[in-house]
Structure formats: C-alpha cells, structure tokens
MINU-575447 format. One record per residue (C-alpha): residue number from 1; x, z, y. Coordinates in steps of 0.02 Angstrom, whole numbers. Layout:
BEGIN
<node><i>NUM</i><c1>X</c1><c3>Z</c3><c2>Y</c2></node>
...
END
This chain:
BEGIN
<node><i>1</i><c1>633</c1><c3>-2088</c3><c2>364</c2></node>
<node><i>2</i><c1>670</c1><c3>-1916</c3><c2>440</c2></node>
<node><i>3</i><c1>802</c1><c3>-1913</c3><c2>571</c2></node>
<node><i>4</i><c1>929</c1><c3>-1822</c3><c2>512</c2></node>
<node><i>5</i><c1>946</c1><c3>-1708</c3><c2>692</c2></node>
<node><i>6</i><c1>782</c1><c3>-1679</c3><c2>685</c2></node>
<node><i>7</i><c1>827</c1><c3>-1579</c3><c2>517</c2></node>
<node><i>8</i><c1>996</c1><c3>-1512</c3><c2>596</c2></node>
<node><i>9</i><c1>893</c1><c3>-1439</c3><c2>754</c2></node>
<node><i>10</i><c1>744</c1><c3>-1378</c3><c2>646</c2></node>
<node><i>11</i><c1>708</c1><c3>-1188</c3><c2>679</c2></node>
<node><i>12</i><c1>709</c1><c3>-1116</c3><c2>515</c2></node>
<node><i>13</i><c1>570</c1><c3>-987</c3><c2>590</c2></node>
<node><i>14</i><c1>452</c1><c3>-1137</c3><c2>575</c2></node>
<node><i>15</i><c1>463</c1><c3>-1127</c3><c2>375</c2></node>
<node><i>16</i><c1>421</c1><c3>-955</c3><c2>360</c2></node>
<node><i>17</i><c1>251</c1><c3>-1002</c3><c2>465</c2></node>
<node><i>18</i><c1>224</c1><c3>-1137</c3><c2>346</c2></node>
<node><i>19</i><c1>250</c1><c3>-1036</c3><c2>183</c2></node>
<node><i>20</i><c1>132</c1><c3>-921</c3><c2>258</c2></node>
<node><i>21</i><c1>12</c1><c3>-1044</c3><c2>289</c2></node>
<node><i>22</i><c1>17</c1><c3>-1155</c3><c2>126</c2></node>
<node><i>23</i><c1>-45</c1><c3>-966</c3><c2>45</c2></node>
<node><i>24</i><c1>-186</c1><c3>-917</c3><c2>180</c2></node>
<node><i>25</i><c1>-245</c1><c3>-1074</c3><c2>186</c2></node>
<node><i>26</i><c1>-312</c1><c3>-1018</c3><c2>354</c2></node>
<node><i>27</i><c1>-238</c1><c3>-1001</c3><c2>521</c2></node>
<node><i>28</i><c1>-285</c1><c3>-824</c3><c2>575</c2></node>
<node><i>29</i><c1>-277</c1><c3>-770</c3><c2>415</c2></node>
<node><i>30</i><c1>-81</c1><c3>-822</c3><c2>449</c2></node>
<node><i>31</i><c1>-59</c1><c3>-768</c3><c2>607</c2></node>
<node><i>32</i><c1>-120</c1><c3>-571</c3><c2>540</c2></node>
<node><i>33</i><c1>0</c1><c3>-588</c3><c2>410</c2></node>
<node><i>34</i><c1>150</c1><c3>-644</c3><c2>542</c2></node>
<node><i>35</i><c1>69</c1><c3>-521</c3><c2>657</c2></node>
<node><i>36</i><c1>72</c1><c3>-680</c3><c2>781</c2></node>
<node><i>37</i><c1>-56</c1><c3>-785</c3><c2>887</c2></node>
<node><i>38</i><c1>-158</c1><c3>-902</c3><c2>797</c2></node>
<node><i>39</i><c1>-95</c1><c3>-1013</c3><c2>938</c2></node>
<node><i>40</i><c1>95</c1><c3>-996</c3><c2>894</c2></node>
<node><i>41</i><c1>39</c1><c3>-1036</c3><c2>728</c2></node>
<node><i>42</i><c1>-36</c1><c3>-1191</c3><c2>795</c2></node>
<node><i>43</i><c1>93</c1><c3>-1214</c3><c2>896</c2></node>
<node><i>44</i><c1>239</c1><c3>-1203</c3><c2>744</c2></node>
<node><i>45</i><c1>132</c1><c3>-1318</c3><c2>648</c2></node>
<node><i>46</i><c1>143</c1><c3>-1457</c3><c2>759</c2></node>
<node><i>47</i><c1>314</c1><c3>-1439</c3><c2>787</c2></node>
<node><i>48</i><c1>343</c1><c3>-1480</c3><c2>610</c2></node>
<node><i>49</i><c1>226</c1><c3>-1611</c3><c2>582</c2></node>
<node><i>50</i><c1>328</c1><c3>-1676</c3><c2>730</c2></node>
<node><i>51</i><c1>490</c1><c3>-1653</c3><c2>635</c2></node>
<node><i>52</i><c1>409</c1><c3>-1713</c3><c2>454</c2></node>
<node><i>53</i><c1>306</c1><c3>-1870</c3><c2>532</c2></node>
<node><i>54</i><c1>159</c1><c3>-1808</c3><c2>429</c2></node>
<node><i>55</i><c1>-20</c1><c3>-1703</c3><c2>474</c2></node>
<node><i>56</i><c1>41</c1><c3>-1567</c3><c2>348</c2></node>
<node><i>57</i><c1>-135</c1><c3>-1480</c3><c2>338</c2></node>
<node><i>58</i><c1>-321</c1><c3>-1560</c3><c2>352</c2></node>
<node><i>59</i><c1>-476</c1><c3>-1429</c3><c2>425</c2></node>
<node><i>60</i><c1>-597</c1><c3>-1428</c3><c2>317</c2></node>
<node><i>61</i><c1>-715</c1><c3>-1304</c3><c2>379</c2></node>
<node><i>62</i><c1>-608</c1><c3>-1134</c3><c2>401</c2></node>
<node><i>63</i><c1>-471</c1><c3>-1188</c3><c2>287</c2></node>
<node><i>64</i><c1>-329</c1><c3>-1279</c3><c2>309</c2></node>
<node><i>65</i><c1>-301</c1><c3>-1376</c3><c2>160</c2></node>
<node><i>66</i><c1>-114</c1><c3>-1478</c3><c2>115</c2></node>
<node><i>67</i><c1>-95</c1><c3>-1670</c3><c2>136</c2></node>
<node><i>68</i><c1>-31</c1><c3>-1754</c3><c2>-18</c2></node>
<node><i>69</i><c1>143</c1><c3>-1747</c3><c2>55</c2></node>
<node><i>70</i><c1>142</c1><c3>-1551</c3><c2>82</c2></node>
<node><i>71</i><c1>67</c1><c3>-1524</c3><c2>-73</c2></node>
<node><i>72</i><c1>236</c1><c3>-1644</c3><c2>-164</c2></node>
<node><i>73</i><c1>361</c1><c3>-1527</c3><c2>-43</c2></node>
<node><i>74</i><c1>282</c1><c3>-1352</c3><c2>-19</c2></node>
<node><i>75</i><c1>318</c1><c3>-1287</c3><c2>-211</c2></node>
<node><i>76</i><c1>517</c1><c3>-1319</c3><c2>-181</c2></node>
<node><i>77</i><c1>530</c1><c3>-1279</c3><c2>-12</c2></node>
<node><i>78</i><c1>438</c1><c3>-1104</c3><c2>-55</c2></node>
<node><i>79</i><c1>570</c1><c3>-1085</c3><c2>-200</c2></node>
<node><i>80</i><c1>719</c1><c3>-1140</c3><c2>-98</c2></node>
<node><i>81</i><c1>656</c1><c3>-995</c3><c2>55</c2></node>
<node><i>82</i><c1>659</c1><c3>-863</c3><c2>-67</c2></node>
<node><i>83</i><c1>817</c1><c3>-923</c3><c2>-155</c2></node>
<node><i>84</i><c1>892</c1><c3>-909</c3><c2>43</c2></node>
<node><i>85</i><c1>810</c1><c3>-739</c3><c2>53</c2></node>
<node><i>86</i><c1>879</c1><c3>-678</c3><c2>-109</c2></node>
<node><i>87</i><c1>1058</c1><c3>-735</c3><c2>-46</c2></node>
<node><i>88</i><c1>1040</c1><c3>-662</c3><c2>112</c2></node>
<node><i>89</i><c1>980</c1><c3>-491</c3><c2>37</c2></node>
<node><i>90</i><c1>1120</c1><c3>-487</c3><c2>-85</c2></node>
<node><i>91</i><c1>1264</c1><c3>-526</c3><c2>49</c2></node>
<node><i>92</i><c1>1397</c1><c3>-389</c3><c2>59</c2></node>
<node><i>93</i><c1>1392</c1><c3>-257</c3><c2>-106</c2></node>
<node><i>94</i><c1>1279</c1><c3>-131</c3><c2>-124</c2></node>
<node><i>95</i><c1>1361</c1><c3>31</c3><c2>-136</c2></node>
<node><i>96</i><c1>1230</c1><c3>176</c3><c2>-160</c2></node>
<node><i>97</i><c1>1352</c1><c3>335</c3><c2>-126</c2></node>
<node><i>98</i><c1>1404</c1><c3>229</c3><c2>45</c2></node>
<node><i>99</i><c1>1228</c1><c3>150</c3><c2>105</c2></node>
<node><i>100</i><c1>1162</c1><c3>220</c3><c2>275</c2></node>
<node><i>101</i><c1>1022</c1><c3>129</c3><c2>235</c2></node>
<node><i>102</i><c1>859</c1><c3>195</c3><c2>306</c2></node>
<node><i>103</i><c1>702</c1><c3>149</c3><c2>151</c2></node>
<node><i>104</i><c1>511</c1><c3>148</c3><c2>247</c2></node>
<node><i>105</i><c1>388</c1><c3>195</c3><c2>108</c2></node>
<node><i>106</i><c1>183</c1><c3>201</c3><c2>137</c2></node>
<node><i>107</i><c1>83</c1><c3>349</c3><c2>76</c2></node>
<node><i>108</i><c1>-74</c1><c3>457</c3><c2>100</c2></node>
<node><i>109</i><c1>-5</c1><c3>620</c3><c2>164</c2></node>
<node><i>110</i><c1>-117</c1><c3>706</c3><c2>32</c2></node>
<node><i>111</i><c1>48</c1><c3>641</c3><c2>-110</c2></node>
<node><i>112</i><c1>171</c1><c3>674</c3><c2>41</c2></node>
<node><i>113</i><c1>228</c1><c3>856</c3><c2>-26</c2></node>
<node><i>114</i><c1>224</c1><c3>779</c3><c2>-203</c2></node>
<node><i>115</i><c1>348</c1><c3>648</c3><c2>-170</c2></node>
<node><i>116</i><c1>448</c1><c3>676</c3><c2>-7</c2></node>
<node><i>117</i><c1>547</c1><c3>846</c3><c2>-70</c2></node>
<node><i>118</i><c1>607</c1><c3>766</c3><c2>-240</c2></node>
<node><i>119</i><c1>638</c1><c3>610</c3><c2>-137</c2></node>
<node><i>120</i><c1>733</c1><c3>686</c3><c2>-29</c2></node>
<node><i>121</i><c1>859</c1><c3>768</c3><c2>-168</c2></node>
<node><i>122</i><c1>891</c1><c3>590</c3><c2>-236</c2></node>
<node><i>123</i><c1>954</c1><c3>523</c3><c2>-103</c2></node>
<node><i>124</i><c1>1060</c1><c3>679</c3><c2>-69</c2></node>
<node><i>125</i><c1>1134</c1><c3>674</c3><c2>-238</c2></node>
<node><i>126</i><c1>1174</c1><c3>477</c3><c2>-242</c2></node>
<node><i>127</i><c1>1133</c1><c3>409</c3><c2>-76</c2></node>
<node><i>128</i><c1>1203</c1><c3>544</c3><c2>77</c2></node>
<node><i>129</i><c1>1205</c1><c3>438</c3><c2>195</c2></node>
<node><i>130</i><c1>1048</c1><c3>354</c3><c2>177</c2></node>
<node><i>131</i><c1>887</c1><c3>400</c3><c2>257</c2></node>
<node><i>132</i><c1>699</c1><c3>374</c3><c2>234</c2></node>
<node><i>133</i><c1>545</c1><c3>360</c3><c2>345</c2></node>
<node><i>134</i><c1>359</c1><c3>407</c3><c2>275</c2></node>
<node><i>135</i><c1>213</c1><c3>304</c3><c2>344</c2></node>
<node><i>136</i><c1>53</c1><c3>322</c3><c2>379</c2></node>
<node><i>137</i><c1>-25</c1><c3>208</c3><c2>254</c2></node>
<node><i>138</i><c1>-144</c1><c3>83</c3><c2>311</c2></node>
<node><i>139</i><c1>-217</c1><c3>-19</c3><c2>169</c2></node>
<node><i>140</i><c1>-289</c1><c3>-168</c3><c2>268</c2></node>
<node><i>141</i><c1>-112</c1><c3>-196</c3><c2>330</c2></node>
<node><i>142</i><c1>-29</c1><c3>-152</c3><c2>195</c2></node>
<node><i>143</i><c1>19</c1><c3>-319</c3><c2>111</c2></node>
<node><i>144</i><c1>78</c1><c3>-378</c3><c2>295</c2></node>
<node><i>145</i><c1>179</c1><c3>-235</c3><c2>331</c2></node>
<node><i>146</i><c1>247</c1><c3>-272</c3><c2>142</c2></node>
<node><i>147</i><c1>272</c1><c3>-447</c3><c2>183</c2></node>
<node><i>148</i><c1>364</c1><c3>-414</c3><c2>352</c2></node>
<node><i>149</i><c1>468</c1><c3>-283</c3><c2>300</c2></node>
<node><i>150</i><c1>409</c1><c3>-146</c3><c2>406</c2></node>
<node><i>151</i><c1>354</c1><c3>-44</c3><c2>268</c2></node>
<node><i>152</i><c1>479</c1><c3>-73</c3><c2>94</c2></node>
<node><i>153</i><c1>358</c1><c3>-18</c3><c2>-17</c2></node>
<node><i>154</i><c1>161</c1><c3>96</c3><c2>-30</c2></node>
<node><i>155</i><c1>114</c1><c3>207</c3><c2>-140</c2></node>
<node><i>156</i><c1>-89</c1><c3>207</c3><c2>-173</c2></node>
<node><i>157</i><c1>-225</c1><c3>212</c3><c2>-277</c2></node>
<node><i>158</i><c1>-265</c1><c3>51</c3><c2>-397</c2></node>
<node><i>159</i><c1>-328</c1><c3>-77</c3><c2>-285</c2></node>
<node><i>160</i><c1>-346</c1><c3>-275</c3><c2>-288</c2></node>
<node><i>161</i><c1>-195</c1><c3>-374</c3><c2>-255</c2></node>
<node><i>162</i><c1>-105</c1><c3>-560</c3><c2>-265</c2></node>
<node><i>163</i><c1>58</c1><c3>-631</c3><c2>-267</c2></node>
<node><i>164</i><c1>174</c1><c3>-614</c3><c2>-190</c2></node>
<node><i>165</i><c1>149</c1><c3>-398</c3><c2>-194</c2></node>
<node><i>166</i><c1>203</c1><c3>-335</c3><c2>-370</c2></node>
<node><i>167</i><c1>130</c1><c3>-186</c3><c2>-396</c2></node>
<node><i>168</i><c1>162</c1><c3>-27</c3><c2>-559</c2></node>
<node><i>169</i><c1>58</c1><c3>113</c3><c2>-629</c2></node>
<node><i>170</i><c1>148</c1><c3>267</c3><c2>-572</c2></node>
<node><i>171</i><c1>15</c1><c3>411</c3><c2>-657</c2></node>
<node><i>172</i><c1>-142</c1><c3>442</c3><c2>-704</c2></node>
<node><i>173</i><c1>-243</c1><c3>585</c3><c2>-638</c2></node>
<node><i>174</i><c1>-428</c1><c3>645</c3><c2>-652</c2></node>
<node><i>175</i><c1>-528</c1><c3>743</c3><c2>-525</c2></node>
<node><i>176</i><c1>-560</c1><c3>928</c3><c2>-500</c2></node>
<node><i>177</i><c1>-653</c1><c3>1044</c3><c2>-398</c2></node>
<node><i>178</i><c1>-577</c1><c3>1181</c3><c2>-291</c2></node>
<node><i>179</i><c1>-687</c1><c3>1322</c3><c2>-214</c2></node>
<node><i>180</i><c1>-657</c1><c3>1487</c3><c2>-149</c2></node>
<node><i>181</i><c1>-607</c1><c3>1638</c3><c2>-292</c2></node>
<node><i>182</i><c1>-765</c1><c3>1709</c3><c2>-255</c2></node>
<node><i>183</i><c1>-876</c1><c3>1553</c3><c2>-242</c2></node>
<node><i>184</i><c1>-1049</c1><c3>1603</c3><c2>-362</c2></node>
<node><i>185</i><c1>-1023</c1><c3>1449</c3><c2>-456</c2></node>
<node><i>186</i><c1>-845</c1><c3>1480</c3><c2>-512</c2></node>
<node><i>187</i><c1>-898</c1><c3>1530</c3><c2>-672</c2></node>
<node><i>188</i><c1>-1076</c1><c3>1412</c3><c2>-691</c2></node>
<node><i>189</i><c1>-1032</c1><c3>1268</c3><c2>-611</c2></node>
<node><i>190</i><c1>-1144</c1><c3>1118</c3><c2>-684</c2></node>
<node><i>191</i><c1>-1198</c1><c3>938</c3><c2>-639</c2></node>
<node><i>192</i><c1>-1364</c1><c3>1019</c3><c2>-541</c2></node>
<node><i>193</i><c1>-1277</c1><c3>1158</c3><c2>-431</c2></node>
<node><i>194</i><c1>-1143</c1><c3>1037</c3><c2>-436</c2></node>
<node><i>195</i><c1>-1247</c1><c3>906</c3><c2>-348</c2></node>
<node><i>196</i><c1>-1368</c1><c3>1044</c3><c2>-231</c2></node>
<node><i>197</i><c1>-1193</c1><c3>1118</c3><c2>-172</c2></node>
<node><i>198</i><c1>-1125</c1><c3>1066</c3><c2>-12</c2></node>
<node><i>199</i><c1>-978</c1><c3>965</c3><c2>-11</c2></node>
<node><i>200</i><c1>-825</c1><c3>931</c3><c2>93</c2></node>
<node><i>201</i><c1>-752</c1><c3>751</c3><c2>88</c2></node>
<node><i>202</i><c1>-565</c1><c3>679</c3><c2>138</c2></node>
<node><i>203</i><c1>-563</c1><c3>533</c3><c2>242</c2></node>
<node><i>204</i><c1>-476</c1><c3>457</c3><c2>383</c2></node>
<node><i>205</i><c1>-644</c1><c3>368</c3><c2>426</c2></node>
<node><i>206</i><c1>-801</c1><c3>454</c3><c2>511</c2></node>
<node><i>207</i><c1>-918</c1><c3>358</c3><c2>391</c2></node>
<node><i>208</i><c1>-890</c1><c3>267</c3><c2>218</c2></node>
<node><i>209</i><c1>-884</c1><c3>312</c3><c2>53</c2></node>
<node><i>210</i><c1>-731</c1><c3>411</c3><c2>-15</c2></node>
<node><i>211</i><c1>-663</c1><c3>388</c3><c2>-178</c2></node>
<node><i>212</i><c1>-741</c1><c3>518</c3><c2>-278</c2></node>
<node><i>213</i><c1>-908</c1><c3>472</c3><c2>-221</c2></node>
<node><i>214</i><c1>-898</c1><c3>286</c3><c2>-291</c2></node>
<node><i>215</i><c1>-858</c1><c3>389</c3><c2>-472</c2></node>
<node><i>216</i><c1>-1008</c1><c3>488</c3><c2>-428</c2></node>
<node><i>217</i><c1>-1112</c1><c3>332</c3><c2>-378</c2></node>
<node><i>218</i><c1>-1057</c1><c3>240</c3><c2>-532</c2></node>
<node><i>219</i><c1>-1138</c1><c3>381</c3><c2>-635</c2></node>
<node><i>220</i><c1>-1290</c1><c3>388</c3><c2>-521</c2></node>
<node><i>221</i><c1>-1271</c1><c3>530</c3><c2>-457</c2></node>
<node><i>222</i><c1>-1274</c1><c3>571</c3><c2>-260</c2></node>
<node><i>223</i><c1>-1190</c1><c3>726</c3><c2>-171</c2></node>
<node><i>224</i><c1>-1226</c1><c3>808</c3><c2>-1</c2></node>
<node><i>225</i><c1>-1064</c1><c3>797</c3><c2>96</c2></node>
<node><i>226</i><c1>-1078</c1><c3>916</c3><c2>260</c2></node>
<node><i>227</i><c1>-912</c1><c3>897</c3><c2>327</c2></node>
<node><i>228</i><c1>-773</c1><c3>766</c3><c2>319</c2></node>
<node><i>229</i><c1>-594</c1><c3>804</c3><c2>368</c2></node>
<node><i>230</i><c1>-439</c1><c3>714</c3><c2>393</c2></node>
<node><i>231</i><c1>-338</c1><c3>783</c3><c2>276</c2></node>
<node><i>232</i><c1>-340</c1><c3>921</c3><c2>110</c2></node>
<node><i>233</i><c1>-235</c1><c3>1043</c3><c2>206</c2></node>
<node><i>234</i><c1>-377</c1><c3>1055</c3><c2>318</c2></node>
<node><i>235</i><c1>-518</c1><c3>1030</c3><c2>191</c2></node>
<node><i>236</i><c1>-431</c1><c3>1199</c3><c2>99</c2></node>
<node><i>237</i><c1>-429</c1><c3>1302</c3><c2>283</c2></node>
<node><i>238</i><c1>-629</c1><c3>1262</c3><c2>264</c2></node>
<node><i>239</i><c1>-677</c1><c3>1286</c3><c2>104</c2></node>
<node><i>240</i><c1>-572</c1><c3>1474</c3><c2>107</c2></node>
<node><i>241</i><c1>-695</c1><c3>1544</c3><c2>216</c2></node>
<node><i>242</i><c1>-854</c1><c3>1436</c3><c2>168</c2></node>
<node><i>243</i><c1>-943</c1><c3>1425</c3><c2>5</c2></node>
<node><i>244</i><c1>-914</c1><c3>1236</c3><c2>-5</c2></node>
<node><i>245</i><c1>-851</c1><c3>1120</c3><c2>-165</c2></node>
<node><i>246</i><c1>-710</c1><c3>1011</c3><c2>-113</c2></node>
<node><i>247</i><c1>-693</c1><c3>878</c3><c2>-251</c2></node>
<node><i>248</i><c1>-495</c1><c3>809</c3><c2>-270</c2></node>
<node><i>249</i><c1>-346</c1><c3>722</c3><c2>-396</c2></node>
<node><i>250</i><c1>-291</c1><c3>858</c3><c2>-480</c2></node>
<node><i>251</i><c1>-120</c1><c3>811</c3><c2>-419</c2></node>
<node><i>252</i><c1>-173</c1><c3>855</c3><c2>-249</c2></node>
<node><i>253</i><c1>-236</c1><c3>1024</c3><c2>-291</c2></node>
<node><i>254</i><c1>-93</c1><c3>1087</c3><c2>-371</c2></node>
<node><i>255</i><c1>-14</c1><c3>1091</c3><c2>-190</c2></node>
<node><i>256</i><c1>-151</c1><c3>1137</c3><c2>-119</c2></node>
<node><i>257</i><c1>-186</c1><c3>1307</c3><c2>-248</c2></node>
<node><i>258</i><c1>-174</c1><c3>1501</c3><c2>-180</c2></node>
<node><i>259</i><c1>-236</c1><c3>1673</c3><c2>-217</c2></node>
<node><i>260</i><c1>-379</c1><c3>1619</c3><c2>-119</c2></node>
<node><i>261</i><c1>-424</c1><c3>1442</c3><c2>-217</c2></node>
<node><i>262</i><c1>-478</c1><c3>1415</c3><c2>-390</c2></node>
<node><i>263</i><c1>-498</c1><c3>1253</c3><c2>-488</c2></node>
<node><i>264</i><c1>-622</c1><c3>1203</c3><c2>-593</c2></node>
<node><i>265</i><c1>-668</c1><c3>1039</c3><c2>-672</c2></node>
<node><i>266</i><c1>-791</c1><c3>920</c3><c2>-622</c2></node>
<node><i>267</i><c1>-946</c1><c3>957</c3><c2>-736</c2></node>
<node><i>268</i><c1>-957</c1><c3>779</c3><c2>-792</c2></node>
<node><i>269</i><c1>-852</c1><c3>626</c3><c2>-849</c2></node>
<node><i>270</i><c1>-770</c1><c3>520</c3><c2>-701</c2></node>
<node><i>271</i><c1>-651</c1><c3>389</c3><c2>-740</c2></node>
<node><i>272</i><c1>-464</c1><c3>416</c3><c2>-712</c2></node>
<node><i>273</i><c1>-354</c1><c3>383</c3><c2>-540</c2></node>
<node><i>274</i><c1>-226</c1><c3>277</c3><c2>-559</c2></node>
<node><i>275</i><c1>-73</c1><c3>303</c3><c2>-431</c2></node>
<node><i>276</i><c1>15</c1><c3>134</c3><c2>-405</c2></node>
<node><i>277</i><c1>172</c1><c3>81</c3><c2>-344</c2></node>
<node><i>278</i><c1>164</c1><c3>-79</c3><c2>-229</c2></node>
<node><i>279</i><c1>289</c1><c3>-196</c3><c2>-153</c2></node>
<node><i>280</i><c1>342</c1><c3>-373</c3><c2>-106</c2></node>
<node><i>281</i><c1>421</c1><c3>-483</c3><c2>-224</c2></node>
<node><i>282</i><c1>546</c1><c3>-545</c3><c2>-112</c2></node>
<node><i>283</i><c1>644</c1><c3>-384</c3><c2>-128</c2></node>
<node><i>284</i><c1>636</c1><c3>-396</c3><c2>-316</c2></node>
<node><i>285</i><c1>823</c1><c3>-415</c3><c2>-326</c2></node>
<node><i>286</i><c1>887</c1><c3>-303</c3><c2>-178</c2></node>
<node><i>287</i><c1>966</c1><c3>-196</c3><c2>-254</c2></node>
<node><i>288</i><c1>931</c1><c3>-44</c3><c2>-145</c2></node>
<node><i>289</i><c1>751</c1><c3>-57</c3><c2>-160</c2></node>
<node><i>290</i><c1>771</c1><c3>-86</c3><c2>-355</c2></node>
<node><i>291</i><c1>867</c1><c3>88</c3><c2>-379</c2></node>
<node><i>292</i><c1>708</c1><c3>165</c3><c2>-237</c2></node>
<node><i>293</i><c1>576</c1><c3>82</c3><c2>-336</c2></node>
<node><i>294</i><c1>664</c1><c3>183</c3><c2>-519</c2></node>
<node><i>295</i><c1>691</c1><c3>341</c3><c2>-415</c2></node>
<node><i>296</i><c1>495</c1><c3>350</c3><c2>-356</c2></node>
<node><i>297</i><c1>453</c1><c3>299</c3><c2>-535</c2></node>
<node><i>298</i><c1>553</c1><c3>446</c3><c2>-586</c2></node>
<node><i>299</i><c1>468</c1><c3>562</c3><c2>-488</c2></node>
<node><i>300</i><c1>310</c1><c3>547</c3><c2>-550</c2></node>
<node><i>301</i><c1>350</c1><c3>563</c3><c2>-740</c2></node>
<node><i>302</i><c1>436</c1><c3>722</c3><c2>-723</c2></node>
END
C-alpha cells in the first residue's frame, strides 16, 4: 500500500516526466522533448518508483518499456493530466476584446508577408490588446517547442506527425518559375533548357535537398543549382541581375513579383504543396488558441 504522504508530497512535475516517457519510450528521446538532462529524467524516474514501490519501466535495449503495473495506471493518469491541463487552461473567462495575451506562431519567413499583415488586422479588430511573436521555425524541434508551449502553433509544409500534434490543411499551392523580364527563355522555357539552366535554391542549410528538387527527383529529373540562399528576398536580388531560374510556391512569388520578375510555370507536372497548420492537442480547448487557429485558417482561404 502507498503511503498516503508520499502521495500528498509528490511533485506533480514528476508526472509530466512520466507521461513523456510512457510515449518516447526512450530516455533521451524524453529528455529532448522536456528539453532536460537525460539524468534528471533518470533522476524523476526513480523518485517515483520510490513513491509507487514499483520499477515503472524495464531497458530493453534502447527502450524503456512499462511494467505490468504502469501499463494498468499510465492510460488514466495520462487522461486525468490533461483533464488538469484543460482546467487549468480554462480558469478565469476568456474575453477576446480584453486579452493581452501574447500568441507565438512558427513559420518560414518566405509565408511571413502572407500571413503576418492580415494577422495583424485581426487582432486589431477583436483582440487590441493582444500581441503576437513570429518564430523562426525549426522543424526538428518543432513538436517540442509545441509540446512545451514555447511556440502555440507552426505553420509548414505537409510533413509526418503523431499524437499528440493535430495538424490541418491550410492551401494547396503548385510551383513556378521566376526569372528576369528579359531572361531568353521567358518565352521557350521547356523541360531541356529547363534542366541545362542554372538554378538558384532556398535553404537554410549549406547542403541537402530542397523541396522542389525531391518533385524533380521523383520525376527523374536532376537540376544544376549554382547558388543557394537563405531566403527568396535574397534569391529575387540575384536572379534580377543574373540569368538564373529560381523555382518557388506560387504563393511565394506573388510577394516576391516586380517590373523586373516574370513568372512562368514549371514545364512539367510536379505534385501540389500542401501548407499545414500544426499544433498540440492539449490546447484543443483553450479558447484563445481555438479563435487563433480559425483566424489563420481564415487567412489563407481568402
């Protein structure tokens, strides 16, 4: 029998690490998620099987797998923390036109001019006082920073996921090419001189394949890509002055378009983009982040 003061001193702390842990199955993959030590994992662990007068988890290999007894308690315990977390979120009333909340959303800066003006009008017309914060989006970290709360939701293209991160299609875009206005393929722009041309590629990484390219890949086909940039805005400063293709969603070169720019389509099928809308399933019921979630939604229908 469990003392009952061991239950009235338990840190509640210790129940988040053991959620975590009865998903990962492993204990660095827990201690990323926590973004804590694999040794304060250990560490909360044995306090608990302390507290519970049971092993909790078995090694086997690099997983941690639950003793009989975990495996009975874990599925109502889990229910009962987000049932506390749902309570918590919904103390005090929500009132949009009052809320200084401040909403953290994760994008690729490419979707930034896209988003962040109409954004920004929302929450001027309902929420005032509110505020929001664009970050960089990381997609390794993303479903810990969802998990944690640092981020409230991300905004990306269609990638794998599992519970607990929801995730909705927000659009559906296909790619284009953007060259100078006086590029000499603008009018004859085919699958050859399409692949012979030199390319510029977007990517936050110095090596890697970018998303176009595992279109292009799936079709066969191979391009020669002789610079990589950060960012569009700079890929457009240096395909204006050089007679390189740079190959994009057509979302992003709508803001990208001048007098100087012209758009053509790729000259061959590639399969769609798919913008999705991610975020943790514990907030499924705050309120704020429901009415965010509809407002982002929004945006990209118009």
């Amino acid at each position: 029998m469990i003392e009952a003061k061991n239950i009235q001193q338990l840190d509640l702390n210790l129940l988040k690490i053991f959620e975590c842990l009865y998903r990962e199955k492993n204990m660095s993959e827990t201690a990323k998620v926590l973004y804590i030590t694999p040794s304060a994992v250990s560490h909360a662990i044995k306090r608990l099987r302390s507290v519970l007068n049971d092993p909790l988890f078995e090694r086997q290999g690099q997983l941690m797998l639950p003793t009989p007894a975990c495996q009975r308690m874990a599925p109502e315990l889990i229910d009962l923390l987000e049932k506390l977390r749902q309570v918590l979120q919904a103390c005090g009333d929500f009132n949009l036109a009052t809320t200084a909340q401040t909403f953290k959303i994760a994008l690729h800066d490419a979707i930034e001019p896209i988003v962040l003006p109409k954004l920004q009008l929302a929450l001027a017309k309902h929420a005032p006082n509110a505020s929001f914060a664009s970050v960089k989006l990381s997609r390794e970290d993303m479903h810990k920073q969802l998990a944690n709360h640092q981020i409230d939701m991300a905004i990306d293209v269609a990638r794998p996921i599992k519970a607990p991160i929801s995730h909705a299609v927000l659009s559906s875009d296909h790619f284009c090419v953007l060259m100078k206005k006086n590029h000499p393929l603008k009018n004859q722009l085919n699958i050859d001189n399409y692949l012979a041309a030199k390319h510029v590629a977007v990517s936050n990484r110095a090596t890697g394949t970018v998303i176009e390219d595992i279109a292009l890949l799936q079709l066969s086909f191979n391009r020669q890509v002789a610079i990589r940039c950060q960012n569009y805005f700079a890929a457009k400063e240096v395909i204006k002055d050089a007679p390189f293709l740079l190959t994009l969603p057509s979302m992003v070169a709508s803001q990208l378009l001048d007098d100087t720019l012209i758009a053509r389509p790729v000259p061959t099928t590639m399969p769609a983009i798919y913008q999705h809308l991610y975020w943790h399933q514990s907030t499924d019921k705050d309120d704020a982040l429901v009415w965010l979630r509809g407002q982002v939604q929004h945006i990209f229908k118009r």
